[in-house]
C-alpha positions in Angstrom: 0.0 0.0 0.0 2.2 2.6 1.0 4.9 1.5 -2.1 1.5 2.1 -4.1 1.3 5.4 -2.8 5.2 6.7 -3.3 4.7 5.5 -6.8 1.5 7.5 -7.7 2.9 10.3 -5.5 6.0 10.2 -7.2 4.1 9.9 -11.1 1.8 12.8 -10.2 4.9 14.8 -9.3 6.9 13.9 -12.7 4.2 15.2 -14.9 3.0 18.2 -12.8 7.2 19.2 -13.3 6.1 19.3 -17.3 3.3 21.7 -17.1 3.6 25.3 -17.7 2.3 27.0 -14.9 -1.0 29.1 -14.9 -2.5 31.6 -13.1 -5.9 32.1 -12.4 -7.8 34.4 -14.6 -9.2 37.2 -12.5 -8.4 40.6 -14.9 -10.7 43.2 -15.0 -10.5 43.8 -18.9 -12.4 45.7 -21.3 -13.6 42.5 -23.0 -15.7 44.8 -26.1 -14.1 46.6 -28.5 -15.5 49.4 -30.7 -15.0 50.0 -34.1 -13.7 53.4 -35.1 -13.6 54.7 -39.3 -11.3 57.3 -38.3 -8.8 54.9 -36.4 -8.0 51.2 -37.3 -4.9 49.8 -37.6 -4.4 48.0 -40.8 -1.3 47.2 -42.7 0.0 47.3 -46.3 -2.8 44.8 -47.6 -5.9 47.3 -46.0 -6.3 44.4 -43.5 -8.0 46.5 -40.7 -8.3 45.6 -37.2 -10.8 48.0 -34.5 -8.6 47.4 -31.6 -5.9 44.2 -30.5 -5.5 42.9 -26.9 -1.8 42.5 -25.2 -1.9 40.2 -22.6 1.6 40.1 -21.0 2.2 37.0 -17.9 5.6 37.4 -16.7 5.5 35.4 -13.4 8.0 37.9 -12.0 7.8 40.6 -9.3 6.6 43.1 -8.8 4.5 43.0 -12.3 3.0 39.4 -12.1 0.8 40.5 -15.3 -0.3 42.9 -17.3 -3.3 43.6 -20.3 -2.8 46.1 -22.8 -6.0 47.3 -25.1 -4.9 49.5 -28.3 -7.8 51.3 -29.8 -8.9 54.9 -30.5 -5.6 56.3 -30.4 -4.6 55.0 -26.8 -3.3 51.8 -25.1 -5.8 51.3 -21.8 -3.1 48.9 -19.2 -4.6 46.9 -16.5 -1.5 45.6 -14.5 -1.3 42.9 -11.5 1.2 43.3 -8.9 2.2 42.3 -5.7 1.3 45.7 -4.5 -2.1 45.5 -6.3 -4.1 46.2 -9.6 -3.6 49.2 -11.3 -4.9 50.8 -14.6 -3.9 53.5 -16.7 -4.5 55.1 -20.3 -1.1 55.9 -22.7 -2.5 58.4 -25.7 1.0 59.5 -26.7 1.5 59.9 -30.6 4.7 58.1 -30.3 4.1 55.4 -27.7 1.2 54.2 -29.7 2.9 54.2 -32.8 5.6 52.0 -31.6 3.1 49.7 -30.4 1.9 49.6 -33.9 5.1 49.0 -35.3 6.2 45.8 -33.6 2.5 44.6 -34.0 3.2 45.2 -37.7 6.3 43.6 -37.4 5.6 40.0 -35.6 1.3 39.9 -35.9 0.1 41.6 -38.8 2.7 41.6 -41.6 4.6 38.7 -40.2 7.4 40.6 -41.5 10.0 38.8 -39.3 9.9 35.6 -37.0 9.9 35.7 -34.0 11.8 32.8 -33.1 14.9 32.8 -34.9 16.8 29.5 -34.0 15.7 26.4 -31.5 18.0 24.0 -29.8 17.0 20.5 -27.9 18.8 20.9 -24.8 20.2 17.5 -22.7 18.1 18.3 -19.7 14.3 19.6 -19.0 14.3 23.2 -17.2 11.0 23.7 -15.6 9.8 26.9 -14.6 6.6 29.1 -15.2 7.9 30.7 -18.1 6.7 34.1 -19.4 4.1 34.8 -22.1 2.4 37.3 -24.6 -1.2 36.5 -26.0 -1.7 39.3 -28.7 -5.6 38.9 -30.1 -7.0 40.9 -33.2 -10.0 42.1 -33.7 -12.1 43.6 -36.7 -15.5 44.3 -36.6 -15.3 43.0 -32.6 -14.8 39.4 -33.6 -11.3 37.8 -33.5 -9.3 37.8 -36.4 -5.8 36.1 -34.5 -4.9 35.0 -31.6 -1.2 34.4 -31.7 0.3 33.1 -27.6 4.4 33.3 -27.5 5.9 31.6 -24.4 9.0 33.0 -23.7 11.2 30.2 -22.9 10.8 26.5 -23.4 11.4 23.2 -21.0 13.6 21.3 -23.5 15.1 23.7 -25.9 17.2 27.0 -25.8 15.4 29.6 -28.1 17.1 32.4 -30.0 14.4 35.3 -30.5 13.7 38.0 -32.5 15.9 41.1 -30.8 13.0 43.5 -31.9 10.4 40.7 -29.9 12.3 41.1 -27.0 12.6 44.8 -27.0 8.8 44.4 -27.5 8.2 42.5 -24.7 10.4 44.8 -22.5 8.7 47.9 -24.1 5.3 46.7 -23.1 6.9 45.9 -19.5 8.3 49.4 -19.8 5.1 51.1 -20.0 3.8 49.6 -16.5 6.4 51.4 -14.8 6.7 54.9 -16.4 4.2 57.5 -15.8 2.9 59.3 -19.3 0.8 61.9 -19.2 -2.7 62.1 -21.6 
């Protein structure tokens, strides 16, 4: 019985090692999106989107995650913390742009990968490893959902320089104060 029990014990705790970890969903996020003729971001092909949602899971203090809503000219962030929620709205010309630009880049064009090289490690590395879930919407139904973990349990992964100064961009914004 109890050999039983160290076995299923010790089974259970081999495949909860290869999960990626989760939290639970609790955001307060502006879920509907409005459509706007005046501002939609589109690309080279007219492919126009009302509004996309950023969600950013970093697992790391103090920002545990964050949600970032572009549409009519503004980012809206929602952040998680270990000091609490906060929420904020970014209408800077240039911050918004720049948003546009790496969505352009890795989302809408496709114009680059974002993973550039992947190698099988010897060993597993399990950890909760960070994510961005980037979701398009046109006419407020979803057009892509695209999820990049950032990291992986059996390989070493080479990415994008311009992903990861996206990533830290978007972490950036959390932390700086802009003003309207």
């Amino acid at each position: 019985m109890t050999k039983n029990f160290c076995i299923f014990f010790l089974m259970m705790f081999i495949m909860s090692c290869n999960q990626v970890g989760s939290i639970v969903d609790n955001e307060v996020l502006l879920e509907t999106t409005h459509s706007s003729n005046r501002n939609q971001i589109s690309d080279r092909q007219n492919f126009k989107l009302d509004s996309v949602k950023i969600r950013v899971v970093s697992f790391t203090r103090p920002i545990l995650e964050a949600t970032y809503i572009l549409e009519n000219y503004c980012v809206n962030i929602t952040s998680v913390s270990v000091d609490g929620d906060s929420s904020k709205e970014v209408c800077k010309k240039e911050i918004i742009n720049q948003i546009k630009r790496y969505l352009s880049i890795f989302y809408i064009n496709r114009e680059e990968e974002i993973e550039l090289k992947r190698t099988k490690r010897d060993y597993i590395e399990s950890t909760d490893y960070p994510y961005i879930k980037v979701i398009g919407y046109q006419n407020k139904k979803e057009i892509f959902n695209v999820n990049t973990q950032i990291g992986d349990e059996e390989y070493d992964i080479e990415y994008h320089p311009k992903f990861l100064e996206f990533y830290n961009f978007l972490n950036s914004l959390i932390k700086e104060e802009y003003p309207r």
